[in-house]
GUMIZA-99143 format. One line per field, with one value per residue (C-alpha): residue number from 1; residue in one letter; chain; x, y, z. Coordinates in nm, 4 decimals, padded with zeros to 6 digits. Example, Ala and Ser with C-alpha at 12.3 -4.5 7.8 and 13.67 -1.06 7.14 Angstrom:
2
n: 1; 2
res: A; S
chain: A; A
east: 01.2300; 01.3670
north: -00.4500; -00.1060
up: 00.7800; 00.7140
//
This chain:
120
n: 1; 2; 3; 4; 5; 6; 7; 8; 9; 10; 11; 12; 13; 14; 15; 16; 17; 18; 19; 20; 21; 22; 23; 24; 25; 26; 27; 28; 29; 30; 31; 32; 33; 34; 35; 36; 37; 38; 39; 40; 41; 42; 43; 44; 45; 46; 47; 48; 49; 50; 51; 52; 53; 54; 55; 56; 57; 58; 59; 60; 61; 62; 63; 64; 65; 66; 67; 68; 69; 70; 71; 72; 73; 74; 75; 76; 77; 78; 79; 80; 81; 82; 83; 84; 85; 86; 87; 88; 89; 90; 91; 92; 93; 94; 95; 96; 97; 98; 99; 100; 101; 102; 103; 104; 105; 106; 107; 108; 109; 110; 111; 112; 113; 114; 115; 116; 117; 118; 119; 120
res: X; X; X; X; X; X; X; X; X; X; X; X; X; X; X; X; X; X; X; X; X; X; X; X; X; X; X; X; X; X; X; X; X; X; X; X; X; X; X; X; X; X; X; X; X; X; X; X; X; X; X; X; X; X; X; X; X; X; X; X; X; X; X; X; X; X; X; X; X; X; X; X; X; X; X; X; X; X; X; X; X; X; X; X; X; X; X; X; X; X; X; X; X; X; X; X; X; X; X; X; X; X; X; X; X; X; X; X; X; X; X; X; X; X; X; X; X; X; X; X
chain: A; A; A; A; A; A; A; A; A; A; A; A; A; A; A; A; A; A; A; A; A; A; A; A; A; A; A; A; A; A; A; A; A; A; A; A; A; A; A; A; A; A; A; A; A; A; A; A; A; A; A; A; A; A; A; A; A; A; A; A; A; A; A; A; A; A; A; A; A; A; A; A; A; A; A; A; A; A; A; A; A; A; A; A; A; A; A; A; A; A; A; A; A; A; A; A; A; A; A; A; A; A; A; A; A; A; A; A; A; A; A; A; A; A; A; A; A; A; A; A
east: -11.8452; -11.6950; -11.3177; -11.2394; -11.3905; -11.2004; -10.8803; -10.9887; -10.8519; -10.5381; -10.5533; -10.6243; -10.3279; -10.1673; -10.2469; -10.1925; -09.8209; -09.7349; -09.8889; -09.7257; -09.3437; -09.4067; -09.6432; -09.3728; -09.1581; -09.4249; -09.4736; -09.1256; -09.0347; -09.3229; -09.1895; -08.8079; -08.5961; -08.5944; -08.2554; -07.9599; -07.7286; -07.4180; -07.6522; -07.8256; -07.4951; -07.3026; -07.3231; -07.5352; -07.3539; -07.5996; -07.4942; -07.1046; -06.8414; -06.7812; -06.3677; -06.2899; -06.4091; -06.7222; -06.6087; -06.4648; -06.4051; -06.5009; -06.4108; -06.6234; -06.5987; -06.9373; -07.1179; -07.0425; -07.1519; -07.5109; -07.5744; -07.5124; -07.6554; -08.0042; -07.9655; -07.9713; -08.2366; -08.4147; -08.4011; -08.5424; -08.8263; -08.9166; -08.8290; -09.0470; -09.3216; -09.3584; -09.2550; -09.6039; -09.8244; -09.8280; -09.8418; -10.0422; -09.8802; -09.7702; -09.4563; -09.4026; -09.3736; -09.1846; -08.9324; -08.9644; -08.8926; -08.6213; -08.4448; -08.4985; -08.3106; -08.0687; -08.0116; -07.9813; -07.7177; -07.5066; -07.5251; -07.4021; -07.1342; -07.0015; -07.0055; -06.8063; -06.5639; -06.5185; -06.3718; -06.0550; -06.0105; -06.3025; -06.3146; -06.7322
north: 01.1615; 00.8774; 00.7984; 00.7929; 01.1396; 01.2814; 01.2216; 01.3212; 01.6767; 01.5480; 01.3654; 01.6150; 01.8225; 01.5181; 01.5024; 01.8645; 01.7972; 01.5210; 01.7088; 02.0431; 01.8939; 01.7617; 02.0299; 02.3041; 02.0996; 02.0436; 02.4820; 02.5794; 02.3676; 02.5708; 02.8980; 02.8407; 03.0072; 02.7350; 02.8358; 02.9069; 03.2157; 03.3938; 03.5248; 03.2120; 03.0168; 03.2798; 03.2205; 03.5378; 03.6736; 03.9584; 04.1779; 04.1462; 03.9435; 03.6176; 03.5886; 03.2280; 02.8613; 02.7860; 02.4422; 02.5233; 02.1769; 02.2626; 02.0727; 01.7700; 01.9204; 02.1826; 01.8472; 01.7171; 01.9793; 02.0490; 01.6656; 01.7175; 02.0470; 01.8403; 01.6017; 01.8346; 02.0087; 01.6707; 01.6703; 01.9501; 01.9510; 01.6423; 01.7756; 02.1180; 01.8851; 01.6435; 01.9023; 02.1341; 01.9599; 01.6222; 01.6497; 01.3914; 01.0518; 00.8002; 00.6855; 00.3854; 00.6949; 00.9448; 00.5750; 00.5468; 00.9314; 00.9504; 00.5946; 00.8368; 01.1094; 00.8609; 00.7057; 01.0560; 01.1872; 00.8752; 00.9625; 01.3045; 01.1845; 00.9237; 01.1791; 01.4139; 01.1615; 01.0174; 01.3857; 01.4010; 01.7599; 01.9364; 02.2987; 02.3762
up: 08.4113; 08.2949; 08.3479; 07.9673; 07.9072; 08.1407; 07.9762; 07.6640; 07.6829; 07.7816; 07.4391; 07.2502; 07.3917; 07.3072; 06.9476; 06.8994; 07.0752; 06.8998; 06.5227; 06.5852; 06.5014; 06.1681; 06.0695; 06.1775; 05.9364; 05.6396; 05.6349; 05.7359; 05.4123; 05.1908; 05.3400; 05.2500; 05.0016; 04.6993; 04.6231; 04.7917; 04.8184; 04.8963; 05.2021; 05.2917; 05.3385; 05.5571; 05.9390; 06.0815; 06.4466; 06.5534; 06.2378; 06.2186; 05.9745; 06.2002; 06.2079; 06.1547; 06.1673; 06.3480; 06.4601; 06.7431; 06.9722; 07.3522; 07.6750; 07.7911; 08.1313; 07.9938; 07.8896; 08.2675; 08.4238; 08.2322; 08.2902; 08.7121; 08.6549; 08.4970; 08.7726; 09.0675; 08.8896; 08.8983; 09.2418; 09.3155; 09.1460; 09.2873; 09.6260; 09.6235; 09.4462; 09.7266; 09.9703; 09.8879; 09.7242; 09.8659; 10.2569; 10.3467; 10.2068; 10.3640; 10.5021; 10.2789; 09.9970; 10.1953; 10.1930; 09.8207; 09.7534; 09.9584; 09.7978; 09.4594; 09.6125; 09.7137; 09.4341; 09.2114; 09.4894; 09.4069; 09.0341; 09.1403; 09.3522; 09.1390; 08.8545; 09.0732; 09.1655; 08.8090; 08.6933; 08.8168; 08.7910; 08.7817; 08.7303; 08.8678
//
């Protein structure tokens, strides 16, 4: 088997990923009311009358903490990943994995240091 047939599944997937998006958008825009109503505009909360504006401005400090939240998540993945799966590389990669841990910590830390009062 030849190396180029054996990532042509993993094209296809590809195609199919990258097709789904704007054909979602080219159906969803068939299947839509055409015109707009008292219903359609209201804001729908699980059945009851919402009470007030729905702009409601929110603290930066939820923001912060979902982007140390992805990072952390980051490393963790990578961690269990090259914890289980890859045993047997070498050490020049267990170097290069742990200067990406490194390096993803120090994002973490400096993120943690730049909010000066942190509520996590």
């Amino acid at each position: 088997m030849s190396l180029i047939a054996s990532y042509v599944p993993l094209m296809f997937v590809g195609i199919i990923s990258l097709g789904f998006a704007p054909l979602a958008w080219l159906v969803s825009r068939f299947i839509r009311p055409a015109r707009s109503s008292k219903w359609t505009e209201e804001t729908y909360e699980c059945g009851s009358v919402p009470i007030g504006d729905a702009r409601v401005q929110f603290r930066f400090q939820y923001y912060a903490y979902a982007l140390i939240f992805v990072v952390f998540d980051l490393v963790v993945t990578f961690l269990l990943i090259w914890s289980v799966a890859f045993d047997g590389f070498s050490n020049i990669v267990t170097v290069y994995l742990m200067m990406f841990l490194a390096i993803m910590l120090l994002g973490v830390t400096y993120a943690l240091k730049k909010e000066e009062d942190i509520w996590i």
